[in-house]
N, C-alpha and C positions, 0 to 999 in steps of 0.2 A: 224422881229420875224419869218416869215414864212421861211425866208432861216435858220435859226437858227434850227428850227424844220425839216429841211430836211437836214439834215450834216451829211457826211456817217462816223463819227470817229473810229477808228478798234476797240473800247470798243462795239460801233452800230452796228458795221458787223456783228463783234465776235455774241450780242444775239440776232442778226435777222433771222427769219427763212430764211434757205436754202433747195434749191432741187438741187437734184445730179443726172444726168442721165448717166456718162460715168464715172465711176471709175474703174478700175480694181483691184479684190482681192488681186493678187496675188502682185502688185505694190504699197500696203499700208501699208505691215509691220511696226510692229516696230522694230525697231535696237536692243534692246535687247531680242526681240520675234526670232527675224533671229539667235542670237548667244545659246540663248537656244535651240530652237530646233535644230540644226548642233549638241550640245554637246549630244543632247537627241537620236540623232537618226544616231549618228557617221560621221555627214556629215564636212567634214576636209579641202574644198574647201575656207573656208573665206578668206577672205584678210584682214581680222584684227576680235578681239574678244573683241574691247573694242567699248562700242557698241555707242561714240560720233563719233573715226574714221571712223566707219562701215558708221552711219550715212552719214557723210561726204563725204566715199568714193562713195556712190552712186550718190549723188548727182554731183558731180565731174566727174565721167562716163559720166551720162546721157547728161552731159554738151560739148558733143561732135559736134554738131550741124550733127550726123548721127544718122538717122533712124535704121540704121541696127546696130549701135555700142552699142545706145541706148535698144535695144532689148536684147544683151548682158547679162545687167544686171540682168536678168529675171533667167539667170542660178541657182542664189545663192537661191535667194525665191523660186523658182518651187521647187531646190530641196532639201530645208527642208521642204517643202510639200506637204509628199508623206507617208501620213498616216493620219487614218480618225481623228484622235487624233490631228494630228498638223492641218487639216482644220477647224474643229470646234473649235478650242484654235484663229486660225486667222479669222474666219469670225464673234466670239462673241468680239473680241479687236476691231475687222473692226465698227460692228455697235456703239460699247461705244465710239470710237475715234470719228466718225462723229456726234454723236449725243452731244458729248461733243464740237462741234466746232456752236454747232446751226444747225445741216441739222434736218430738219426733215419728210423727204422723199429722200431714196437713191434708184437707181437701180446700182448694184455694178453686175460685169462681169466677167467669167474667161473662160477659157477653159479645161473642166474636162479631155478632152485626156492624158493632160500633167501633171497629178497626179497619173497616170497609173504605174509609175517604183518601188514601192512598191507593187503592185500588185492588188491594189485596181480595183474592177468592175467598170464601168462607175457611175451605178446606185449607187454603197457606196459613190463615191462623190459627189454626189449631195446628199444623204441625209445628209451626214458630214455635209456640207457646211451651207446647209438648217436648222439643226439641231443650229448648229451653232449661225447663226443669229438670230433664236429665241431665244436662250440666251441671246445674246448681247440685242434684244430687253427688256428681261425680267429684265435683271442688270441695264439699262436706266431708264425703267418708275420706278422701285424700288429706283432710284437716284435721281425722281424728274423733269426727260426730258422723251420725248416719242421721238422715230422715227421709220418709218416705211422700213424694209428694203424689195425688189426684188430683185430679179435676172434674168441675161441674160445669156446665156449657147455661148461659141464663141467656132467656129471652127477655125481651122490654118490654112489658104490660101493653104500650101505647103504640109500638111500632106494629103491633099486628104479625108477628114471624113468628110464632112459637111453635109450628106446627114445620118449620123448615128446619129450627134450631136442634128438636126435636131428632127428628132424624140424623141432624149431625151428630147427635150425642149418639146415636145408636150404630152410627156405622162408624164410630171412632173408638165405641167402648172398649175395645182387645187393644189399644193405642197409651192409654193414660185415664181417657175420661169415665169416669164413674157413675155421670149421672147429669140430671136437668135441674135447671129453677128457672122462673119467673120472679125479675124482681122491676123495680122502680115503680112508680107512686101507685099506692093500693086504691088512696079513694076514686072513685068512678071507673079505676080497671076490676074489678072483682074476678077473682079467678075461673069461676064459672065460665068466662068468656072463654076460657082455653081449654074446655070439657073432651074438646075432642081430640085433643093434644095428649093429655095423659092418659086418655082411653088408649091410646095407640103405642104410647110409653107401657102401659101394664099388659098390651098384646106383646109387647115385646121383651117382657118379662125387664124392663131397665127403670133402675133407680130414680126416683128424681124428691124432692123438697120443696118446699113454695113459700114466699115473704107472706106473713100473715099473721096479723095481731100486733102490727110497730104501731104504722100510721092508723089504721083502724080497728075497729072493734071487734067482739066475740063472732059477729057472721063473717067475717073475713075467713077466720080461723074456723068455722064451720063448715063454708065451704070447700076451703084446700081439703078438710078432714072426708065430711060427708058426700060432698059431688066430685071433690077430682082425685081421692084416696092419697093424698099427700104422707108420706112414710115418716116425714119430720117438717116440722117447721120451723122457718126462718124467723127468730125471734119469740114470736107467741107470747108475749109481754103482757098483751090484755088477755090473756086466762083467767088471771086473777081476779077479770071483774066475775065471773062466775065462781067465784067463792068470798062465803060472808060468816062471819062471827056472831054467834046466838047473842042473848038476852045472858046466859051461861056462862058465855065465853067459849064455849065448841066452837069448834070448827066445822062448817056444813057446806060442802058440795055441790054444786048446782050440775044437772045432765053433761053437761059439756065438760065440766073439767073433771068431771069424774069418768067419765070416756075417755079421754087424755090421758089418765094418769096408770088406770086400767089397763088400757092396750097399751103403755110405755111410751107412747110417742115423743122422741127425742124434741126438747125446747133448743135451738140454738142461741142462747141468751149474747149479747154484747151488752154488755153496760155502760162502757164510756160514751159508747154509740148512743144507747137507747135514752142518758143522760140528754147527748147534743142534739136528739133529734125532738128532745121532748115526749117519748113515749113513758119515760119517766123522770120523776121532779128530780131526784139524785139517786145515790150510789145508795146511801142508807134508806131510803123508801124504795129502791128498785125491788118488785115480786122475787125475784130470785131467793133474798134469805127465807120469804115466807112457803115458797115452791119447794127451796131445797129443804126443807123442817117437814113437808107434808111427803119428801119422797116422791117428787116429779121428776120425770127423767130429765135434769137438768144439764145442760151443760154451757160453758163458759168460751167464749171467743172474741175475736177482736175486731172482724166486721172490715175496718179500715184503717188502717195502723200509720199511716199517715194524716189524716185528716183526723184524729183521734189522739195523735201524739201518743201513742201505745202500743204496748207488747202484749203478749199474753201471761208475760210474766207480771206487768204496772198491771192488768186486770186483777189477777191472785194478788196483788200486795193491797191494792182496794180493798177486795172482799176480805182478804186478813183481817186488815183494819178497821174495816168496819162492821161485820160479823162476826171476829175471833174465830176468824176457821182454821185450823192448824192441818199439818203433814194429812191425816187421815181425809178432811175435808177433800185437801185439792187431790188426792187419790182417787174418792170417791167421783168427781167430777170428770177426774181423767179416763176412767176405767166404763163413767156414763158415755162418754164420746166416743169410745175406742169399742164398743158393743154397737154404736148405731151409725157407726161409719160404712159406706157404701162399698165394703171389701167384702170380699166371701171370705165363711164363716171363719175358717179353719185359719185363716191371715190375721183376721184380728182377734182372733187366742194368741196366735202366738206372741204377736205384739204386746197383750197383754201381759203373757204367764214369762218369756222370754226377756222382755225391757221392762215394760212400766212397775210390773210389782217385783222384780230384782233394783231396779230403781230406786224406787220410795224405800225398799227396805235398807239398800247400802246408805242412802242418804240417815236415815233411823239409826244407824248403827254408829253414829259419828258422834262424840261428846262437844259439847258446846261449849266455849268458852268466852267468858265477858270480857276479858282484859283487853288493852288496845291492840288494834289488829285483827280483831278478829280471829284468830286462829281455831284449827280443827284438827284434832287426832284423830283415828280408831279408837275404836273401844276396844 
């Protein structure tokens, strides 16, 4: 009966509470959200208007097993949104779609640079955005789910503004944003370039994360750590090559991931992601099952839920599937996110002790039944 009670079935995923710490806005549309606004704002770029192919074709991109091809994609969304109109329309869809998948706490990400070609100030995208998501929050708890959305403000590695971005995150943090990252292509931006960026983030006592360990290797991931004090990182995929299997079969620790693991540093794992981008060969060789067995502070996200063809619920049914993680697994994972989320302290307890573990445990408390239908009682 007790394995019974911890069965992770995608009906359980689906209304188990989730946390989300690496989403990006702009990589969670929806398919017919992308073809309205093109037709709203003359954007004539699609590769299709029929919004199952659309769907499909991005997914089918991203499935390039390249970094850089996978970025691509990014063309069509950035540029149907490029008006405080179409941000607010996608960051209130953004909060109802996770909320409706069971998250309920997101820190969702973008880069406001690149909503600039309309001519929008920095500042109107962030209050679009911000504007936004409280909506979405307001349409959720009016439907009966609550979630709490944040935000992280990302600079682009190549564009050279991270020390401008930087500051927006700082003088917007009482507003919504939570915090900073630097993302897009690691090789040849090394994060080190933006030393003086987060020096100025940790005078300012503000949160921030950095991409590190997708597209490259363990010095990526040592510099966000050792030179720019990175508090979590964005993916962190190649950890793993800093740990090797004896002659024995031990397990043995190389400097780096035993530093990692020691000071807790949150991993923000995608999988689907880190499948399409080639940081790993698939779902059953992704680090993740061998991270979560050694007790790395792992956690689970969906990176870009469009271009991904995924929830953060389709992520848990993966790892179900192909680790056997049950009710207790996806707990432990949620409970990893919901400790390294960029809220002060006393907010995510209660999110914890209040939702996630009244959560898992009503969900626990329900007998299973095989027959058709599905059905569910009390116990």
């Amino acid at each position: 009966m007790h394995d019974e009670l911890n069965i992770a079935t995608p009906d359980r995923i689906r209304r188990a509470p989730k946390v989300l710490l690496h989403d990006h806005l702009d990589g969670g549309l929806r398919p017919s959200t992308v073809i309205e606004l093109a037709e709203a704002h003359g954007y004539r770029e699609l590769p299709s208007t029929d919004s199952e192919e659309l769907g499909r074709w991005f997914v089918d991109s991203a499935n390039s097993g390249s970094l850089e091809r996978y970025l691509e994609t990014f063309a069509h969304t950035v540029g149907v949104m490029q008006s405080a109109e179409a941000l607010f329309r996608v960051a209130a869809e953004c909060a109802e779609d996770l909320a409706d998948d069971g998250v309920v706490y997101a820190e969702v990400r973008y880069a406001p640079e690149l909503f600039q070609e309309g001519g929008l100030e920095l500042a109107e995208v962030v209050e679009a955005v911000e504007a936004g998501f409280r909506e979405g929050e307001r349409r959720t708890a009016a439907a009966g789910r609550r979630i709490r959305v944040g935000t992280l403000l990302c600079a682009m590695r190549q564009n050279a503004r991270a020390a401008e971005i930087a500051k927006l995150a700082v003088d917007y943090r009482d507003d919504g944003v939570l915090g900073f990252d630097i993302a897009g292509p690691e090789a040849g931006f090394p994060p080190t370039w933006n030393r003086e960026t987060f020096e100025y983030l940790r005078r300012q006592n503000a949160h921030f994360t950095i991409h590190a360990g997708e597209a490259f290797g363990l010095p990526s991931i040592w510099e966000a750590i050792q030179h720019c004090g990175a508090e979590r990182l964005g993916h962190g995929v190649r950890i793993v090559d800093d740990i090797s299997t004896t002659g024995s079969g031990s397990v043995r620790l190389g400097r780096l991931a035993s530093y990692v693991r020691d000071r807790r540093i949150p991993l923000e794992m995608c999988p689907t992601s880190n499948v399409q981008t080639g940081a790993a060969p698939s779902i059953a060789e992704h680090p993740i099952g061998r991270l979560r067995s050694l007790y790395f502070r792992v956690t689970v996200n969906t990176d870009n839920r469009l271009m991904g063809g995924t929830t953060m619920s389709h992520e848990f049914e993966k790892l179900v599937d192909t680790f056997g993680y049950t009710l207790d697994d996806m707990q432990w994972f949620t409970v990893n996110a919901m400790k390294s989320a960029f809220l002060p302290f006393d907010e995510r307890l209660a999110l914890i002790n209040d939702v996630i573990k009244p959560g898992y445990a009503g969900i626990r408390a329900e007998r299973l039944f095989t027959q058709a239908g599905g059905e569910r009682t009390a116990r």
